[in-house]
Backbone atoms as SQL, in Angstrom:
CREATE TABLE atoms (id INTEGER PRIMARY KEY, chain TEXT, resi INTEGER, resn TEXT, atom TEXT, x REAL, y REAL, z REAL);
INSERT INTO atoms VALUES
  (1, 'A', 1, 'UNK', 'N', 6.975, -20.631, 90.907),
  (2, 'A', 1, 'UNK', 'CA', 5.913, -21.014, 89.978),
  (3, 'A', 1, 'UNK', 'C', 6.286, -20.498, 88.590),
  (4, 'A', 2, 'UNK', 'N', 6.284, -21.624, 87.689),
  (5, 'A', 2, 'UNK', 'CA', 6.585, -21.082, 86.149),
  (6, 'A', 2, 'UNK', 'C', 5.022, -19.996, 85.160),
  (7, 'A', 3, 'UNK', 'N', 5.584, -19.937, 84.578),
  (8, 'A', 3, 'UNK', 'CA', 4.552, -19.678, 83.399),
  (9, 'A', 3, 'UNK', 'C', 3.879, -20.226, 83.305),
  (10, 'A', 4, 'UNK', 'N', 4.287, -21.480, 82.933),
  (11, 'A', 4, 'UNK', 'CA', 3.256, -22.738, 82.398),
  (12, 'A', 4, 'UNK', 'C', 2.297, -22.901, 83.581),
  (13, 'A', 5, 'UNK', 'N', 2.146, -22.768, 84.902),
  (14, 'A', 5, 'UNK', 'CA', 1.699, -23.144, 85.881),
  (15, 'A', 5, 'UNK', 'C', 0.809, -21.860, 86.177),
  (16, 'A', 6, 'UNK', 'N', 1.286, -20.830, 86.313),
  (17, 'A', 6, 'UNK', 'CA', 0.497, -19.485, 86.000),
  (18, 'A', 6, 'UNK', 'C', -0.506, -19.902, 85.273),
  (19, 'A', 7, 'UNK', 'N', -0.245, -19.898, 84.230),
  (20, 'A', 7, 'UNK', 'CA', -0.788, -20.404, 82.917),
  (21, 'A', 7, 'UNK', 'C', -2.372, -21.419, 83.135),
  (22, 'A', 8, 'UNK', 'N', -1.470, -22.506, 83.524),
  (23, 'A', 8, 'UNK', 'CA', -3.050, -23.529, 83.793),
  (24, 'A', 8, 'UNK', 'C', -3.436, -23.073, 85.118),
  (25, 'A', 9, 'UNK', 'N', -3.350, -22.346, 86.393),
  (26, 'A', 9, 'UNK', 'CA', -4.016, -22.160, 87.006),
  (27, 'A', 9, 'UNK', 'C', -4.934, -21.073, 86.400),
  (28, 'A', 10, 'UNK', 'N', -4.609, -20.012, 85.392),
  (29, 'A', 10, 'UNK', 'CA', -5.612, -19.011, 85.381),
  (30, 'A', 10, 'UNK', 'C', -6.363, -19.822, 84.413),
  (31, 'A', 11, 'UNK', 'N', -6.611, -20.938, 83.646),
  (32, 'A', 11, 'UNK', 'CA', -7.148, -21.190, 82.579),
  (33, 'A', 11, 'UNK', 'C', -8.355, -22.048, 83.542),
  (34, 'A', 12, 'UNK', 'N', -7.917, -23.240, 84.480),
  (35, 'A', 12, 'UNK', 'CA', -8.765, -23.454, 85.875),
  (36, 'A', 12, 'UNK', 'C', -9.548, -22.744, 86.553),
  (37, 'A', 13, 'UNK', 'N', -9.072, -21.054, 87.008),
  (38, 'A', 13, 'UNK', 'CA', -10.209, -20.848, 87.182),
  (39, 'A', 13, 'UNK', 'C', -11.300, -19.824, 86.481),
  (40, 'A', 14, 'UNK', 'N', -10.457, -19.582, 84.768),
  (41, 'A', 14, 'UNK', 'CA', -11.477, -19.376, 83.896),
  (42, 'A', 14, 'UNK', 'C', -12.632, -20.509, 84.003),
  (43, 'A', 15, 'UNK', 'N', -11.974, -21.603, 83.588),
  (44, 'A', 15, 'UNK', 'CA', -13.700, -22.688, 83.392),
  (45, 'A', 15, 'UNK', 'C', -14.645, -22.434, 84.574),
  (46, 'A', 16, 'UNK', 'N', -13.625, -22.113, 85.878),
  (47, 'A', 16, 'UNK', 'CA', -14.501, -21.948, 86.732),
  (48, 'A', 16, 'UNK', 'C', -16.022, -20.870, 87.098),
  (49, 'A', 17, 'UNK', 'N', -14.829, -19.574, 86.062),
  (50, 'A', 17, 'UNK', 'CA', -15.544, -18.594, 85.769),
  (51, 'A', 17, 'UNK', 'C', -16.805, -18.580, 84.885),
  (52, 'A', 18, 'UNK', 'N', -16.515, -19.743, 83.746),
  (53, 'A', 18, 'UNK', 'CA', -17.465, -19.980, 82.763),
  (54, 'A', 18, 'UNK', 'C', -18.441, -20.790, 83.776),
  (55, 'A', 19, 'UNK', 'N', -18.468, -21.414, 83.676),
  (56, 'A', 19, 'UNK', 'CA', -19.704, -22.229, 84.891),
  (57, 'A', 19, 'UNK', 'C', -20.782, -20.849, 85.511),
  (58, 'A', 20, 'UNK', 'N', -19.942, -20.123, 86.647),
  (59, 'A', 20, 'UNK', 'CA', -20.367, -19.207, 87.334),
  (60, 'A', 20, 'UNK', 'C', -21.204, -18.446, 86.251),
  (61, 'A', 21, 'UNK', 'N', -20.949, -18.040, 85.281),
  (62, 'A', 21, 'UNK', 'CA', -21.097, -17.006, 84.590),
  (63, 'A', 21, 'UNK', 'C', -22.477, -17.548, 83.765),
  (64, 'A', 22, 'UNK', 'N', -22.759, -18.864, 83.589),
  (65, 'A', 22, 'UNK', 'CA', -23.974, -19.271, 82.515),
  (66, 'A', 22, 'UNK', 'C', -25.069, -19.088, 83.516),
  (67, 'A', 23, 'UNK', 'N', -25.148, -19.344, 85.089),
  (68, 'A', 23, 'UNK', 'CA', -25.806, -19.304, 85.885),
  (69, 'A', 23, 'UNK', 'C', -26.295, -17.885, 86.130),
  (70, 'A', 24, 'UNK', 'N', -25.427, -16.521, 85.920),
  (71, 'A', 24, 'UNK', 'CA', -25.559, -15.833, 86.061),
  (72, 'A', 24, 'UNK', 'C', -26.565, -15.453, 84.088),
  (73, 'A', 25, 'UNK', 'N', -26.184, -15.612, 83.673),
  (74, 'A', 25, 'UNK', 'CA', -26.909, -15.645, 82.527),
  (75, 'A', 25, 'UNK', 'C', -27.969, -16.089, 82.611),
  (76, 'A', 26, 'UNK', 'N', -28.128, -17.051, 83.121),
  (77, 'A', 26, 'UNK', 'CA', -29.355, -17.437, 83.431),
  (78, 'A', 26, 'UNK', 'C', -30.817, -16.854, 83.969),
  (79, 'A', 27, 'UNK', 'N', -30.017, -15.848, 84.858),
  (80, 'A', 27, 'UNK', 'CA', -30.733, -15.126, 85.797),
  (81, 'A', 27, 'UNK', 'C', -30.802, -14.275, 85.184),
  (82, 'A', 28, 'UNK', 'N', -30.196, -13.406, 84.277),
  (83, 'A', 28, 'UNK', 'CA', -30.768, -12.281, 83.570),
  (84, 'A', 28, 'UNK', 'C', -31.933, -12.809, 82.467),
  (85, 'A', 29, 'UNK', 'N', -31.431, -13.728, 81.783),
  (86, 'A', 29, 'UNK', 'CA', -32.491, -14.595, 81.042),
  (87, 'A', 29, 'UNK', 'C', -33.883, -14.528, 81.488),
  (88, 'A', 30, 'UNK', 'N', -34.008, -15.307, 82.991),
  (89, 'A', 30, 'UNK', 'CA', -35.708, -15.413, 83.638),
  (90, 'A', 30, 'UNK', 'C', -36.119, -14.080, 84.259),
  (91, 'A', 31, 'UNK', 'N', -35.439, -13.084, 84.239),
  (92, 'A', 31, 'UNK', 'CA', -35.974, -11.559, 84.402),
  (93, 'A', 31, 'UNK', 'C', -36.390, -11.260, 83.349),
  (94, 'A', 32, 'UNK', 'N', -35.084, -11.301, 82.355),
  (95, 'A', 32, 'UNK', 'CA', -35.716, -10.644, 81.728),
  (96, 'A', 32, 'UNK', 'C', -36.949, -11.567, 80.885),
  (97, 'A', 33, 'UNK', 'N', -37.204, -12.097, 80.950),
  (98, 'A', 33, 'UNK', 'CA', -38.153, -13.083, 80.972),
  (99, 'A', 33, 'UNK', 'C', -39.772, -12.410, 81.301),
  (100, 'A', 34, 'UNK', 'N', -39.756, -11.992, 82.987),
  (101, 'A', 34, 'UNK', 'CA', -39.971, -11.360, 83.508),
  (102, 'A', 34, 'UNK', 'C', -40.831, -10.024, 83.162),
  (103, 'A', 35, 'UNK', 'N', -40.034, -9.702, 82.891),
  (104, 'A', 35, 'UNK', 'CA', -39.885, -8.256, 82.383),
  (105, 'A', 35, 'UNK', 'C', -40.854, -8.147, 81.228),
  (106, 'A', 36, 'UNK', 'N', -40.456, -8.660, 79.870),
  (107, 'A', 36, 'UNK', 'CA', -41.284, -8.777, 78.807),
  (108, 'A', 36, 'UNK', 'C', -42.584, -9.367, 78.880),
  (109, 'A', 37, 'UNK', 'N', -43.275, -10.033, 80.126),
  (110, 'A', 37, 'UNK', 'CA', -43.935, -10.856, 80.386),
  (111, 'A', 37, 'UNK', 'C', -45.145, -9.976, 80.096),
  (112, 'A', 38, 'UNK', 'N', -44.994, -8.882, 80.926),
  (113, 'A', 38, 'UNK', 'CA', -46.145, -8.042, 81.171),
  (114, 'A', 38, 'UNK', 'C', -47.088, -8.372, 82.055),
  (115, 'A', 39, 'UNK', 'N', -47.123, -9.351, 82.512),
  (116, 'A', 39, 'UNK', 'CA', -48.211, -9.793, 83.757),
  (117, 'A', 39, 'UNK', 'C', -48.122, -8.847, 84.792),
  (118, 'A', 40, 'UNK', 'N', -47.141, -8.599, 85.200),
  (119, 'A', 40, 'UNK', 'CA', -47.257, -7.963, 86.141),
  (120, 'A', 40, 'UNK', 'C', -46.074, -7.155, 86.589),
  (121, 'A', 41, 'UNK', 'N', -46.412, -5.573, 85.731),
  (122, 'A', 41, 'UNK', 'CA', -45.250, -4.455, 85.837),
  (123, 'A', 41, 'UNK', 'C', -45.137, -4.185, 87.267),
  (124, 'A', 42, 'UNK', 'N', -45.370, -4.480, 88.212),
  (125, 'A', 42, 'UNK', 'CA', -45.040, -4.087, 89.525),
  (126, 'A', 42, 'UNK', 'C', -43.359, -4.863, 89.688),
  (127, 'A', 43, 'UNK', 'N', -43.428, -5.691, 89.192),
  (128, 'A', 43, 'UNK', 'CA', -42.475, -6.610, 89.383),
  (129, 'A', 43, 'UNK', 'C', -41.272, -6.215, 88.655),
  (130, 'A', 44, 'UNK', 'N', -41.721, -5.003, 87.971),
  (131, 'A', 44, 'UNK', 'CA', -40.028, -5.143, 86.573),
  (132, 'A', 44, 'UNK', 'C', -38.929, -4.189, 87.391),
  (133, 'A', 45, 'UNK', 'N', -39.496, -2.968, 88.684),
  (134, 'A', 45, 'UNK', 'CA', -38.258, -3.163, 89.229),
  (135, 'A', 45, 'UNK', 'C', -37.199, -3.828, 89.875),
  (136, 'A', 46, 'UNK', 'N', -38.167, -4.626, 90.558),
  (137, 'A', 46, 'UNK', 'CA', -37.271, -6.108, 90.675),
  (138, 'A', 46, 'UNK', 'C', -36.450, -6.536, 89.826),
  (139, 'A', 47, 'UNK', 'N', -37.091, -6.992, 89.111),
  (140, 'A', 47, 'UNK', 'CA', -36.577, -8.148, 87.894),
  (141, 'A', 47, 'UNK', 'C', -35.154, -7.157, 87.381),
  (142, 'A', 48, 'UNK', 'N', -35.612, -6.144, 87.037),
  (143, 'A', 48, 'UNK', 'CA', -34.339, -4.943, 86.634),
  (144, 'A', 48, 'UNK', 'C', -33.613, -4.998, 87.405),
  (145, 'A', 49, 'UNK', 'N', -33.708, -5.097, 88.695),
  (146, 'A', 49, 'UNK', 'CA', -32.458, -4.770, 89.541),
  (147, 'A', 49, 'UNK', 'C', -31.278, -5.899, 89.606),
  (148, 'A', 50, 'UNK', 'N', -32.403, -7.475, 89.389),
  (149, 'A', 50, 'UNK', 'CA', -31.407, -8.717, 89.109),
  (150, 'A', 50, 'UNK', 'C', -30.933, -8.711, 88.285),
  (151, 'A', 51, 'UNK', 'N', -31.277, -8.007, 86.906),
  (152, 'A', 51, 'UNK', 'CA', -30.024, -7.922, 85.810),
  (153, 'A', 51, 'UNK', 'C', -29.034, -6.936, 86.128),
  (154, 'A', 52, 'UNK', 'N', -29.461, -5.701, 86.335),
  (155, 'A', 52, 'UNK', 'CA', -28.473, -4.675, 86.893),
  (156, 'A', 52, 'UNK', 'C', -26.948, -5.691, 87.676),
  (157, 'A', 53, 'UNK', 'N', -27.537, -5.880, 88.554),
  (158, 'A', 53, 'UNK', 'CA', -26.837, -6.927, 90.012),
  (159, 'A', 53, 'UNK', 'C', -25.602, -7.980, 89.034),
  (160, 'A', 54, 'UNK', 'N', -26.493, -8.872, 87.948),
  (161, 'A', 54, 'UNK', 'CA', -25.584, -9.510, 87.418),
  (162, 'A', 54, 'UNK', 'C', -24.927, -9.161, 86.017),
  (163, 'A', 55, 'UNK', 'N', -25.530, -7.955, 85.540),
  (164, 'A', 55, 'UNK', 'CA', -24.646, -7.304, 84.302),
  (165, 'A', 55, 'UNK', 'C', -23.592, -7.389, 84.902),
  (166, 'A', 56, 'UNK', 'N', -23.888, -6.168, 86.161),
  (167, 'A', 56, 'UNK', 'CA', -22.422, -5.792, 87.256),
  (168, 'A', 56, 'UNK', 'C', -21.427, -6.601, 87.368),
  (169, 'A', 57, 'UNK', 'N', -21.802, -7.635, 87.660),
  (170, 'A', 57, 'UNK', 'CA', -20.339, -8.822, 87.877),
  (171, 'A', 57, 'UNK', 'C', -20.319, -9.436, 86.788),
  (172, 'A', 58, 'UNK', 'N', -21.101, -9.780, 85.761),
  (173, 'A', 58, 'UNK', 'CA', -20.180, -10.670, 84.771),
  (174, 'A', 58, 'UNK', 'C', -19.078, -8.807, 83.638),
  (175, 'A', 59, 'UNK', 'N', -19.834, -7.988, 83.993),
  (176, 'A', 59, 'UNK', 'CA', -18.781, -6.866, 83.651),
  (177, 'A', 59, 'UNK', 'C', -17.170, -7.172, 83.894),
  (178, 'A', 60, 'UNK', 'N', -17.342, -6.864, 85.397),
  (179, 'A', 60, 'UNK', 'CA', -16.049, -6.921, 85.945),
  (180, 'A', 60, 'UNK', 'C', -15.078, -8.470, 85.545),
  (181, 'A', 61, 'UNK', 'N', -16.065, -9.904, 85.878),
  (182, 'A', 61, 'UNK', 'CA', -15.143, -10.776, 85.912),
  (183, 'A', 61, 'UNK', 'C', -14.836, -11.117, 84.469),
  (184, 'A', 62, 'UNK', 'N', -15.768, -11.109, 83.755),
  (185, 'A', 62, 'UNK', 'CA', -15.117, -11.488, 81.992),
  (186, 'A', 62, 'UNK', 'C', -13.858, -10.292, 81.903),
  (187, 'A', 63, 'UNK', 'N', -14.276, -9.097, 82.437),
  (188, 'A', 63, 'UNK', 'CA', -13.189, -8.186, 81.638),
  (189, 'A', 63, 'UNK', 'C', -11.744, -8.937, 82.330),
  (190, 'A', 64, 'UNK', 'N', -11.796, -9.180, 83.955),
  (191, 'A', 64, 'UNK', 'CA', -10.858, -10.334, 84.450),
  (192, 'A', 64, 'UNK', 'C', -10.119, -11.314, 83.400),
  (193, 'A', 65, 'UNK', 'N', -10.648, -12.174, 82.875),
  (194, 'A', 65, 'UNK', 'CA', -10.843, -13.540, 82.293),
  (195, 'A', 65, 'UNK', 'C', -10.303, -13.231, 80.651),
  (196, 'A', 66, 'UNK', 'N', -10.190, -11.704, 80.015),
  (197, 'A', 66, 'UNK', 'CA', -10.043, -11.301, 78.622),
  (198, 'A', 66, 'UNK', 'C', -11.351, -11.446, 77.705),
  (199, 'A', 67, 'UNK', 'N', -12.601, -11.557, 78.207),
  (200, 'A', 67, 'UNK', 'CA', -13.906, -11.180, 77.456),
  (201, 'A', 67, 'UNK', 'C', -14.451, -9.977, 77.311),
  (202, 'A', 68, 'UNK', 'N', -13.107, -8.789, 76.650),
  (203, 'A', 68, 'UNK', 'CA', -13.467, -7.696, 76.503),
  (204, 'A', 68, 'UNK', 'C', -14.967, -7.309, 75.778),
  (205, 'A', 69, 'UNK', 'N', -15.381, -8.238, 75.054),
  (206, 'A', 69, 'UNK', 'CA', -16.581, -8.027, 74.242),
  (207, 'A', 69, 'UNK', 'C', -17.669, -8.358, 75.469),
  (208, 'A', 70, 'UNK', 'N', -17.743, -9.071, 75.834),
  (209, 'A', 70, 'UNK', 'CA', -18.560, -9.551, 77.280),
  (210, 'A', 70, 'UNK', 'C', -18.878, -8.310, 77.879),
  (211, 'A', 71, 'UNK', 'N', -17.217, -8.099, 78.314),
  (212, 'A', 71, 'UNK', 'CA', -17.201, -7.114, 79.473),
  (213, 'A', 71, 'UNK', 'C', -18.341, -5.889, 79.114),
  (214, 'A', 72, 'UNK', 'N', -17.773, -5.205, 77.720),
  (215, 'A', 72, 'UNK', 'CA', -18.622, -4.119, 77.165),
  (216, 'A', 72, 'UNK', 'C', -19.793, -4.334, 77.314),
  (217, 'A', 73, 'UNK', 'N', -20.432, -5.472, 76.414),
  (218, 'A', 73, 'UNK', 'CA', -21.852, -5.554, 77.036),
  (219, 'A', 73, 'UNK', 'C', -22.451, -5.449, 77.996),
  (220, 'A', 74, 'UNK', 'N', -22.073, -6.228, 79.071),
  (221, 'A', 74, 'UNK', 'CA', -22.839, -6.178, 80.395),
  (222, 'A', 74, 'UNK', 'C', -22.481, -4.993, 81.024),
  (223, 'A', 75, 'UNK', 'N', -21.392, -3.984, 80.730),
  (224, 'A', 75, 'UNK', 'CA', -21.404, -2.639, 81.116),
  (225, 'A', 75, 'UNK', 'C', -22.595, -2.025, 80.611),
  (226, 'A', 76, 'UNK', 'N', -22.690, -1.819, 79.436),
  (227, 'A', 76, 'UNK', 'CA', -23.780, -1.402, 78.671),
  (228, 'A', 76, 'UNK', 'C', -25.352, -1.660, 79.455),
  (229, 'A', 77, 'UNK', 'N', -25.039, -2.900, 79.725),
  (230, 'A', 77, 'UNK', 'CA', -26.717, -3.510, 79.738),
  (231, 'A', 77, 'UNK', 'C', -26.578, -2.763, 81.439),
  (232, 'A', 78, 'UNK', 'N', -25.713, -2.957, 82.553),
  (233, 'A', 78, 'UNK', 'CA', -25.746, -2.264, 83.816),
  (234, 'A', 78, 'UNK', 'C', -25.956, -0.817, 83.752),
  (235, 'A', 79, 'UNK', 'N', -25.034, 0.186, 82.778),
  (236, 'A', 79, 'UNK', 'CA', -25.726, 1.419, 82.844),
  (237, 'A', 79, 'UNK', 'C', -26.955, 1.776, 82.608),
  (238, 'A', 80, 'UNK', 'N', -27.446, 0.746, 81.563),
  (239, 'A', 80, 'UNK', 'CA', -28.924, 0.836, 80.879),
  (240, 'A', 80, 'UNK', 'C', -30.087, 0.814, 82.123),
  (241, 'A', 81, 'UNK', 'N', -29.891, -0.217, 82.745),
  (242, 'A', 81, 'UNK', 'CA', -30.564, -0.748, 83.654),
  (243, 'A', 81, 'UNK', 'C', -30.875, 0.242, 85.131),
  (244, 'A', 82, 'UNK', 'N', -29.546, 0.700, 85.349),
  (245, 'A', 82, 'UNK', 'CA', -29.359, 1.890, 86.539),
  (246, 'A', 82, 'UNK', 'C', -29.624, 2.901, 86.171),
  (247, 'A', 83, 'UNK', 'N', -29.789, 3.630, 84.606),
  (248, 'A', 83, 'UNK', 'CA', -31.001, 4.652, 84.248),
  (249, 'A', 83, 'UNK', 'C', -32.456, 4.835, 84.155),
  (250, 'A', 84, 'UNK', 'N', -32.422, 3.531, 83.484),
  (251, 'A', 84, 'UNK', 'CA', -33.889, 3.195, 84.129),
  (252, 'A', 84, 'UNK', 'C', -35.031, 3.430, 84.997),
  (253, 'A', 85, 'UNK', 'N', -33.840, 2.315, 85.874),
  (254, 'A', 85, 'UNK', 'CA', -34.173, 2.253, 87.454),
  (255, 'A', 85, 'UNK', 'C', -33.910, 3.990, 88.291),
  (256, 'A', 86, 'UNK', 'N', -33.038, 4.788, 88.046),
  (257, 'A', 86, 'UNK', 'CA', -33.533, 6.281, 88.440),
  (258, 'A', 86, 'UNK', 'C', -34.597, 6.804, 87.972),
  (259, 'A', 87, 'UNK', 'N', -35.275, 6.736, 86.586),
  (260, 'A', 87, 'UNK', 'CA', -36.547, 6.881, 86.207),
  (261, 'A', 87, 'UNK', 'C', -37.377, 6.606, 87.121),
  (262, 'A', 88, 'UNK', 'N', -37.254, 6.092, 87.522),
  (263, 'A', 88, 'UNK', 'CA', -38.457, 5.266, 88.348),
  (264, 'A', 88, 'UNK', 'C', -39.134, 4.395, 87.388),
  (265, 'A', 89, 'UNK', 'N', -38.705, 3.607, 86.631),
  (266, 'A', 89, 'UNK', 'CA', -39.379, 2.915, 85.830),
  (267, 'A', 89, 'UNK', 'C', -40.115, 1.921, 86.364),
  (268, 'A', 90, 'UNK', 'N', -41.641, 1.356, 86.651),
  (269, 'A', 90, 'UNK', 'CA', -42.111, -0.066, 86.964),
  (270, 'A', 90, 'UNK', 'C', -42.818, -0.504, 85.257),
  (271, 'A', 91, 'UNK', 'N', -43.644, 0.541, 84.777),
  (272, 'A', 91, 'UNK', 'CA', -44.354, 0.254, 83.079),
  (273, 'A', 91, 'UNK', 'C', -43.597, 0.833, 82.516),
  (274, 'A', 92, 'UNK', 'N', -42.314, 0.330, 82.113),
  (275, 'A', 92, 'UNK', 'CA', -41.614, 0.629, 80.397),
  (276, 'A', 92, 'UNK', 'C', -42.104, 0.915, 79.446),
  (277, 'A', 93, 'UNK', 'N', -42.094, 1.867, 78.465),
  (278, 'A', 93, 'UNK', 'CA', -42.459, 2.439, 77.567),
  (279, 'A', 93, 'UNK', 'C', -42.080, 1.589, 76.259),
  (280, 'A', 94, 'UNK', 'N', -42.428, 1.360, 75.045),
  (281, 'A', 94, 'UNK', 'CA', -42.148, 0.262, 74.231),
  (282, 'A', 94, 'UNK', 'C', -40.529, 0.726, 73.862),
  (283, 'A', 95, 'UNK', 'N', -40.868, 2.141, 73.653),
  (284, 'A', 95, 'UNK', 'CA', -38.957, 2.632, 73.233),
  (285, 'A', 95, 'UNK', 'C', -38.241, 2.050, 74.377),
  (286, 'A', 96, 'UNK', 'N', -38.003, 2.270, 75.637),
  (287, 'A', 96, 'UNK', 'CA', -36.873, 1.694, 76.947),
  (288, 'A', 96, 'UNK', 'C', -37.080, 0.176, 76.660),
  (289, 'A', 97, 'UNK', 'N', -38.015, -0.888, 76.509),
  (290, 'A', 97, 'UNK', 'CA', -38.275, -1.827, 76.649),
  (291, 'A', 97, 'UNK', 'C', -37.488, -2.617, 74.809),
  (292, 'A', 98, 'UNK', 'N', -37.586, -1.676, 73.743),
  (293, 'A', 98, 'UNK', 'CA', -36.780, -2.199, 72.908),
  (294, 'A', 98, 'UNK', 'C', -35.267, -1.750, 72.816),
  (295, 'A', 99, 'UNK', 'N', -35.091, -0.739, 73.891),
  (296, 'A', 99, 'UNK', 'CA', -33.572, -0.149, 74.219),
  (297, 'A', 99, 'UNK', 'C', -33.009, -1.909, 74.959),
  (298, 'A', 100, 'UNK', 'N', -33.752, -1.853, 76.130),
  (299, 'A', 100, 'UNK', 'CA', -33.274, -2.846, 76.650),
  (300, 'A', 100, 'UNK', 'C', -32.887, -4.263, 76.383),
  (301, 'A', 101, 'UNK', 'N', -33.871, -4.486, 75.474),
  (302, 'A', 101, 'UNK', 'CA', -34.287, -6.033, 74.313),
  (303, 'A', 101, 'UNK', 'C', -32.654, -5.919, 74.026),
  (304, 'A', 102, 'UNK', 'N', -32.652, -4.949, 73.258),
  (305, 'A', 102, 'UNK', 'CA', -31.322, -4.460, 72.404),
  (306, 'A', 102, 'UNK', 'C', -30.012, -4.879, 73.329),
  (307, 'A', 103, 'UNK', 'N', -29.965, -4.560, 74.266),
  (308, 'A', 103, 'UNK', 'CA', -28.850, -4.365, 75.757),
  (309, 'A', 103, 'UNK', 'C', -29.085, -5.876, 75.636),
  (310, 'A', 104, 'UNK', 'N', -30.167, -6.401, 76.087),
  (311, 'A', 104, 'UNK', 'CA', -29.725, -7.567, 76.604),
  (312, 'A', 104, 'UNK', 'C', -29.282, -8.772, 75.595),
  (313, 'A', 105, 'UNK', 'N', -29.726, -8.764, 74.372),
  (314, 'A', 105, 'UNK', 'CA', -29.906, -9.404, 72.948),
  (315, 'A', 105, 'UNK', 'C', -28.172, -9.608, 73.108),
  (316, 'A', 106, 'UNK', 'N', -27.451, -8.474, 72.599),
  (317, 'A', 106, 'UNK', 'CA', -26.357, -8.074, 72.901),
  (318, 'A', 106, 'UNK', 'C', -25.207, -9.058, 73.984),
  (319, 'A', 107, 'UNK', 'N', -25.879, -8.728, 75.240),
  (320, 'A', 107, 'UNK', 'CA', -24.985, -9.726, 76.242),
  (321, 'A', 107, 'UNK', 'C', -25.203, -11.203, 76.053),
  (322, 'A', 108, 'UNK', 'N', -26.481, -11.947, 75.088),
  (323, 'A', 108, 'UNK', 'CA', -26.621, -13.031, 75.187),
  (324, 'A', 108, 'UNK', 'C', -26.171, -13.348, 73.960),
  (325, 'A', 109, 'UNK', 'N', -25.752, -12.480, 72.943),
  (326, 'A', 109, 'UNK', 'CA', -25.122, -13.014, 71.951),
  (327, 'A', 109, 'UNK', 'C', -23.458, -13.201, 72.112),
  (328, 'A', 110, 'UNK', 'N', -22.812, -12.009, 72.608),
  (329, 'A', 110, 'UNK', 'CA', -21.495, -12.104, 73.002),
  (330, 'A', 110, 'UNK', 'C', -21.195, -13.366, 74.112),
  (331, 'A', 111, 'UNK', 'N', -22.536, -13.480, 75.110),
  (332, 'A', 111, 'UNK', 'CA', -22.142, -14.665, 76.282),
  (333, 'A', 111, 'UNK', 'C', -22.045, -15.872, 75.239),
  (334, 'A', 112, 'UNK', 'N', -22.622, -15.803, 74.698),
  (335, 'A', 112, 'UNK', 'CA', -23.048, -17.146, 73.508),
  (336, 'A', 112, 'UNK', 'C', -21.246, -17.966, 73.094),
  (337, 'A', 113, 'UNK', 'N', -21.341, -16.378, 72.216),
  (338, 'A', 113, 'UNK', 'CA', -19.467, -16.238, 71.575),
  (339, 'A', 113, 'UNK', 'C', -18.859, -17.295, 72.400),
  (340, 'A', 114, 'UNK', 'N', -18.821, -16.787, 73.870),
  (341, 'A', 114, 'UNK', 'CA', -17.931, -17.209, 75.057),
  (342, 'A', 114, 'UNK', 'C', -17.769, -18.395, 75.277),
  (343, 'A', 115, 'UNK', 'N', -18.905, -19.189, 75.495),
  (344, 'A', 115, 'UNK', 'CA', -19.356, -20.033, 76.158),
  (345, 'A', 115, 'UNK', 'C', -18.969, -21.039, 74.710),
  (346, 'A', 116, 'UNK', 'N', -18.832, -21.033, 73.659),
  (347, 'A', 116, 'UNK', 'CA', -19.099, -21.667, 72.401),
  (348, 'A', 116, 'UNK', 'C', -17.484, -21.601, 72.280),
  (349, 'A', 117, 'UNK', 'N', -16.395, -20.575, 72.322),
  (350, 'A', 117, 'UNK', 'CA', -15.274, -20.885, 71.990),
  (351, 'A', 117, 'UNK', 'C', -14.823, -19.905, 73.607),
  (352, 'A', 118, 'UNK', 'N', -14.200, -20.769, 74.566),
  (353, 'A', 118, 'UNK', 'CA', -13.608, -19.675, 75.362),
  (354, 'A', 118, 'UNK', 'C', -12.490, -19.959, 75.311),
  (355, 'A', 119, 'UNK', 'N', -11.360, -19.700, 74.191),
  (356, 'A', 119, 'UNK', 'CA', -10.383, -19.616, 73.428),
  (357, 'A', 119, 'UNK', 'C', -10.255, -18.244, 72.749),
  (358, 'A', 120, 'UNK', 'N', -11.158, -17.275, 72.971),
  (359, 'A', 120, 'UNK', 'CA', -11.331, -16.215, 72.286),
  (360, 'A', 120, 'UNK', 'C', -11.050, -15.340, 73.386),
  (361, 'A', 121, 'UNK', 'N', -10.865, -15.157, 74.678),
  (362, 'A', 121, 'UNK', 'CA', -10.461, -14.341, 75.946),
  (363, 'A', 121, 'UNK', 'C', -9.077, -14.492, 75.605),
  (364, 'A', 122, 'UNK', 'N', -8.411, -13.865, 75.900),
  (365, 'A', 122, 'UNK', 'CA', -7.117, -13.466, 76.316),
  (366, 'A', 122, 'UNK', 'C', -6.819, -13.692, 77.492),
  (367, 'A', 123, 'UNK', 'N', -5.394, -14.879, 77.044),
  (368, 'A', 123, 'UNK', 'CA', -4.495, -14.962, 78.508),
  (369, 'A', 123, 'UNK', 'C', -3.660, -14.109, 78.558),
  (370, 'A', 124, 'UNK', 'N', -3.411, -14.057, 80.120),
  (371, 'A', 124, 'UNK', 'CA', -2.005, -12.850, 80.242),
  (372, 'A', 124, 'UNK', 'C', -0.865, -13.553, 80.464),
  (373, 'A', 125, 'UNK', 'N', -0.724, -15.013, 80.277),
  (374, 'A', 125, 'UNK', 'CA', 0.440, -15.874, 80.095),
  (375, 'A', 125, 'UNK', 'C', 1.033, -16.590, 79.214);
């Protein structure tokens, strides 16, 4: 297998990755959705734990893929989230709740970046 073939297979299953990854955006989106809602704080450890869950993997696979800026974020927004959640947080305090705004603002602006030019990751071929 050449370079070139290296090459377009990892770029194949980047798009693939991009797909996966808006869905997963998605889901932090309607938490955190969720979350800010206020209807009903019983629910925000939940909702926290589905962003936690998918910070976690779009962490790992963008940093995969060369979305070091990605990657950082959703690290960020997963530690945020898993401190929290040791708090015992269910009613967020307006400070954690604009910490988090912040965290997540963050991953949806960098996912944005991504998704708008994913020419900006780094190949390793």
């Amino acid at each position: 297998m050449t370079d070139g073939d290296l090459r377009q297979a990892f770029l194949a299953l980047r798009d693939e990755f991009l797909e996966i990854c808006r869905g997963r955006i998605g889901v932090i989106e309607r938490n955190w959705s969720e979350i800010t809602s206020g209807s009903d704080d019983a629910k925000n450890p939940e909702a926290l734990e589905f962003v936690k869950r998918e910070a976690h993997t779009i962490a790992g696979t963008s940093g995969t893929y060369g979305y070091a800026d990605v990657s950082k974020s959703a690290k960020e927004l997963e530690v945020l989230c898993i401190r929290l959640m040791d708090q015992g947080v269910s009613d967020m305090d307006d400070a954690q709740k604009e910490e988090l705004a912040a965290a997540v603002t963050s991953l949806l602006e960098e996912s944005t970046r991504m998704f708008a030019d994913p020419e900006i990751g780094t190949v390793p071929f």
